[in-house]
ZAMARGU-4260 file (C-alpha; in steps of 0.2 Angstrom, whole numbers, plus 5000, padded with zeros to 4 digits):
<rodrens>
0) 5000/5000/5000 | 5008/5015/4993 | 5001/5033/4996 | 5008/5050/4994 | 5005/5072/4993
5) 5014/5078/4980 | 5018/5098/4982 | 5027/5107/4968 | 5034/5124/4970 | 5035/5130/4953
10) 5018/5124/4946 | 5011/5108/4949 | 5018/5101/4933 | 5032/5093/4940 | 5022/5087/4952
15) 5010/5078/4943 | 5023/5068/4934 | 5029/5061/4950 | 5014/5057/4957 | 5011/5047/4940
20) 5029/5040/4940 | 5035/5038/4958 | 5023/5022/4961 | 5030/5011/4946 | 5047/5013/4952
25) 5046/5010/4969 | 5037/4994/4966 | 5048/4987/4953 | 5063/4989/4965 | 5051/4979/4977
30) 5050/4967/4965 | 5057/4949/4968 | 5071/4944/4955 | 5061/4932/4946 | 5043/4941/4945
35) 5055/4957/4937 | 5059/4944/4924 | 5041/4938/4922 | 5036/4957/4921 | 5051/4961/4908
40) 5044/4947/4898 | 5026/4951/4899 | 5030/4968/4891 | 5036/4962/4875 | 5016/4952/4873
45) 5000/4966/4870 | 4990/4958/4887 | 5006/4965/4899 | 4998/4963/4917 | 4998/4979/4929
50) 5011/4984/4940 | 5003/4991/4951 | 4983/4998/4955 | 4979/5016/4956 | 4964/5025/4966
55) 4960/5045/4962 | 4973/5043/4945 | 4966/5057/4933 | 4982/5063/4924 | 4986/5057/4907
60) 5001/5059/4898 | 5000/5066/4879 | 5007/5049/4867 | 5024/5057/4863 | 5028/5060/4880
65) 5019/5045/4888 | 5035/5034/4876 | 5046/5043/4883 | 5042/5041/4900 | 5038/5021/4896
70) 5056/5018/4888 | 5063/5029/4902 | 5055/5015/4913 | 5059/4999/4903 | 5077/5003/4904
75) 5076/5005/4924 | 5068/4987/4923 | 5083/4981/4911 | 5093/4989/4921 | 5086/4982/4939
80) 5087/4965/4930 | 5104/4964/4926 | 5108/4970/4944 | 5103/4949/4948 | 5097/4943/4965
85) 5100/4949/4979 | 5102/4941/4996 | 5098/4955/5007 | 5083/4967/5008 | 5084/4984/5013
90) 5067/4995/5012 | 5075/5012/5013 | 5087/5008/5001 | 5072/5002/4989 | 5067/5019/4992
95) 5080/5030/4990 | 5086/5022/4975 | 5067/5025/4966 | 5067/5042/4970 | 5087/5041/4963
100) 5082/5033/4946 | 5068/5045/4944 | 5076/5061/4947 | 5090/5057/4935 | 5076/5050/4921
105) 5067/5065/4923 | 5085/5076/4920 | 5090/5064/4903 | 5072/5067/4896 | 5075/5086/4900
110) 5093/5086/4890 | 5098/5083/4872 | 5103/5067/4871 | 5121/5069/4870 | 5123/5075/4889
115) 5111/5060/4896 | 5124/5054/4904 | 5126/5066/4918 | 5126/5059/4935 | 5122/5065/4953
120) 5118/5052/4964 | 5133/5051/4976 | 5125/5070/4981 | 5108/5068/4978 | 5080/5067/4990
125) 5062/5076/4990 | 5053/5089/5002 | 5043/5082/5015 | 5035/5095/5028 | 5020/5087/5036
130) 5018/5067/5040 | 5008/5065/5056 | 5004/5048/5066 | 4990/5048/5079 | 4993/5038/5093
135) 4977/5036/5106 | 4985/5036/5123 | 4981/5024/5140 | 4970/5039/5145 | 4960/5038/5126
140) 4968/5055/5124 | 4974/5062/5103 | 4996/5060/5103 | 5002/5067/5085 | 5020/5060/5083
145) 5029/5070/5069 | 5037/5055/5056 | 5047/5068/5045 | 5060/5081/5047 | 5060/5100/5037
150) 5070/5101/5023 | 5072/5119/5021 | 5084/5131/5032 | 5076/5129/5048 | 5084/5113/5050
155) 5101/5115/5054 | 5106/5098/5052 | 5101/5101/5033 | 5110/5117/5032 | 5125/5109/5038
160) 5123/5094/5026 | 5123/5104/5010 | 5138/5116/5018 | 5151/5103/5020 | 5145/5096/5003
165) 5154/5111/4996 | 5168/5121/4996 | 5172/5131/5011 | 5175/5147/5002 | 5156/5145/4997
170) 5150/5142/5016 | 5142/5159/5014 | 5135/5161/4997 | 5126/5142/4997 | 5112/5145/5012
175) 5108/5163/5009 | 5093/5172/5016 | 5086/5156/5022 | 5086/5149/5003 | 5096/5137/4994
180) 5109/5152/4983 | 5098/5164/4990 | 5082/5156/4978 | 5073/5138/4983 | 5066/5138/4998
185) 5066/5117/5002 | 5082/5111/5002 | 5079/5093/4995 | 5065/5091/4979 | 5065/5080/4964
190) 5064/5090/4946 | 5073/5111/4950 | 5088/5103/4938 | 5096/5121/4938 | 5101/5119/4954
195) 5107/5103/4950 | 5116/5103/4932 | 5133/5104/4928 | 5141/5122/4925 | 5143/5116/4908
200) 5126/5112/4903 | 5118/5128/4912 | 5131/5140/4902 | 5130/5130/4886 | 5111/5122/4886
205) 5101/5132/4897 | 5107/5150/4898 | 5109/5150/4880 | 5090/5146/4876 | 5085/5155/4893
210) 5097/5167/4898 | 5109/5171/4911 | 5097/5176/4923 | 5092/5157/4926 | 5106/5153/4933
215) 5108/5154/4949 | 5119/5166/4959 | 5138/5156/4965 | 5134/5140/4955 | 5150/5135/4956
220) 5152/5117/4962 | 5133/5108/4958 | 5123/5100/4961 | 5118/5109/4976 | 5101/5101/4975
225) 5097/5083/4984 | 5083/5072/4976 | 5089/5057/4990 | 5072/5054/5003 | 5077/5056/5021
230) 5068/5038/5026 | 5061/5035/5044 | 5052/5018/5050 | 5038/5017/5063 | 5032/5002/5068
235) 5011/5002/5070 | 5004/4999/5086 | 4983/4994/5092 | 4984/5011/5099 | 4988/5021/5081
240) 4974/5024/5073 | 4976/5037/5060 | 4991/5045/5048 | 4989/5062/5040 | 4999/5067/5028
245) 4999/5087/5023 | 5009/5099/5011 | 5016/5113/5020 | 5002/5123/5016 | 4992/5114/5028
250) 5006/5116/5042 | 5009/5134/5038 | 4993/5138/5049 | 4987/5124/5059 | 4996/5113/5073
255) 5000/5094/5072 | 4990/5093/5088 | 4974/5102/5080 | 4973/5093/5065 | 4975/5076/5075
260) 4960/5082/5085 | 4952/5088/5069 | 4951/5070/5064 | 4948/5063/5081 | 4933/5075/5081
265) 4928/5070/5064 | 4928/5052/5068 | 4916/5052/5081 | 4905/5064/5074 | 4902/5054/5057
270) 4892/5040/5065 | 4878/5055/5065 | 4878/5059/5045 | 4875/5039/5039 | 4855/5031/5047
275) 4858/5021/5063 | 4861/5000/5058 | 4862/4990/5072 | 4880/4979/5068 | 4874/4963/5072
280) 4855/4955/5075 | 4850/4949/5094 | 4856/4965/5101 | 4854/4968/5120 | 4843/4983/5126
285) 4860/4987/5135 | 4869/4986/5122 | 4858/4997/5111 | 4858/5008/5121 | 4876/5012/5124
290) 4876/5015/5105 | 4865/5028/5105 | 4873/5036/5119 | 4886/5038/5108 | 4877/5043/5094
295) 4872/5055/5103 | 4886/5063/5110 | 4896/5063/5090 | 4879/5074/5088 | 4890/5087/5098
300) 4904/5086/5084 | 4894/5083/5068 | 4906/5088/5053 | 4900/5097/5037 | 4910/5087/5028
305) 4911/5065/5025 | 4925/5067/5022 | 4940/5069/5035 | 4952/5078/5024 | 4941/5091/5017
310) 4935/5093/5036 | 4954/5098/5040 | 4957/5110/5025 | 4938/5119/5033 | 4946/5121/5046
315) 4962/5126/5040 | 4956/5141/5030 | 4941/5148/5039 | 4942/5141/5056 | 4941/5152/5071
320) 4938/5153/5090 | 4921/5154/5087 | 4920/5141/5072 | 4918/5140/5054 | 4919/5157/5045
325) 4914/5152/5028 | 4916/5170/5020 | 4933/5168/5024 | 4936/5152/5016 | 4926/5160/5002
330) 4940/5174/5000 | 4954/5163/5001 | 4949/5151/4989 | 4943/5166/4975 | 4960/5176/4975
335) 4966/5179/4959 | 4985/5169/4955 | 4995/5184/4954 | 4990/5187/4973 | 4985/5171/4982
340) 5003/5165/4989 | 5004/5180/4999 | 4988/5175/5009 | 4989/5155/5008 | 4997/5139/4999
345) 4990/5126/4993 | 4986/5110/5003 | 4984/5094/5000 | 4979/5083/5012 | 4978/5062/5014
350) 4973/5053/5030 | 4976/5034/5032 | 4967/5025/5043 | 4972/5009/5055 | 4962/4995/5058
355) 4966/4991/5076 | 4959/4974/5078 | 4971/4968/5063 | 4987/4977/5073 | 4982/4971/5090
360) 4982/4951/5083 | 4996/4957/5070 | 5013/4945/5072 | 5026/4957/5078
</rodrens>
């Protein structure tokens, strides 16, 4: 089970493509050796079987470059297959190395072909801002435990990491004004190939179809930009029972803590939007009525919204001490394009339930 937001920061074009791309490549790195060669054969016949299943997939890619993403991906598969079996499995490694392969197939596609050699990976990850699990505690009280770190300048650890990447004569020209050369705010993203391309190919290819003014200011010693994902591990308890994941957008104006009661409200309010159905037949009077009890108390909470996500981004834009302010969320979502960053950014929330009675009988 695969599931992502993808935030781009220059247009959502770049984004789109991941979000259509990311999935095949991480699964075929989860491949086992001998269904990669099953899959590798499968493609040469017209009835090729899915890699993977899609929910909410509504992009489609124009013929000309829908082949060039396919033979981009066919070679990663060649290229996986040739690697052979191997003994050990690692899952951030499977990771890292999808984002990897990506990244650079998304720089060759950009460049004439003679430069599609180009190579970055011993310095090269994406931007994560907002990944949220909720933990219910022993006194049924909302914990949000923070999964991911910030990749921008407000984590030191990154600002270090891309420092001692370079030069020391460029300690102070690399993080300048809290942006990486004083221009990208996040400081690890797939795609933003200026800030990752050899001095060579921005003066020859790029400013000279672009201008100077693209490149950026000190680019002396790229790629300054990381595509490698920072990787984390959290094993799932009886006791978590959601994940949100956010774009900073959502973060930018809303605590981890009041989104995870956001949800937590949401979730006992819902009961009251669907007609009450008894779960099972021979139901005890008691029994009955401790469910409508509890009906009756989620009567308290009753979202707007089914849906948990949009009930978070309500709350997000219009939300106030004293509730929903709709004429707000009105202004916000009506500003012109020219204007809108200053007020708000985009967000795009997902929220993953757990099923708690599969992790409590769960083998460790």
């Amino acid at each position: 089970f695969l599931v992502g937001v993808f935030d781009g920061h220059g247009g959502g074009a770049c984004a789109q493509v991941i979000a259509k791309r990311i999935y095949h490549y991480i699964t075929a790195c989860l491949l086992p050796y001998e269904n990669l060669l099953h899959y590798l054969l499968s493609l040469t016949k017209s009835n090729a079987p899915e890699l993977i299943r899609s929910y909410n997939d509504k992009v489609q890619f124009v013929d000309d470059v829908r082949d060039i993403y396919a033979n981009s991906f066919l070679k990663f598969l060649r290229d996986l297959s040739e690697i052979g079996h191997k003994q050990t499995f690692e899952m951030h490694e499977v990771i890292q190395k999808a984002f990897l392969r990506l990244d650079e197939d998304l720089s060759n596609e950009a460049l004439p072909k003679k430069w599609e050699t180009t190579k970055y990976e011993d310095h090269v990850s994406s931007y994560v801002r907002g990944c949220r699990l909720c933990t219910l505690s022993e006194t049924n009280s909302w914990l949000a435990k923070k999964l991911t770190n910030e990749h921008n300048s407000y984590n030191q650890s990154e600002v270090d990491r891309i420092i001692k990447e370079h030069p020391y004569n460029e300690g102070a020209s690399v993080i300048k004004m809290d942006r990486l050369l004083g221009q990208l705010a996040p400081l690890r993203a797939m795609g933003d190939f200026r800030f990752k391309w050899s001095t060579e190919i921005m003066t020859s290819i790029v400013a000279k179809h672009f201008g100077d003014h693209v490149v950026p200011p000190n680019y002396h010693t790229p790629p300054y930009l990381s595509a490698l994902p920072e990787v984390t591990h959290h094993r799932l308890a009886p006791r978590d029972k959601f994940l949100i994941i956010g774009t900073d957008g959502l973060w930018d104006v809303m605590t981890p803590l009041q989104a995870v009661r956001l949800v937590g409200e949401h979730m006992k309010g819902k009961v009251t939007l669907n007609p009450l159905k008894l779960p099972r037949k021979n139901m005890k009077l008691s029994e009955v009525n401790e469910m409508l009890l509890q009906r009756k108390e989620g009567l308290k909470t009753k979202p707007k919204d089914s849906n948990a996500a949009t009930h978070i981004i309500r709350n997000a834009l219009g939300g106030t001490e004293f509730g929903i302010d709709h004429t707000k969320i009105s202004q916000l979502l009506t500003l012109p394009d020219d204007v809108v960053r200053v007020f708000r950014d985009d967000i795009t929330v997902t929220i993953v339930y757990f099923d708690s009675e599969y992790l409590r009988h769960c083998p460790a």
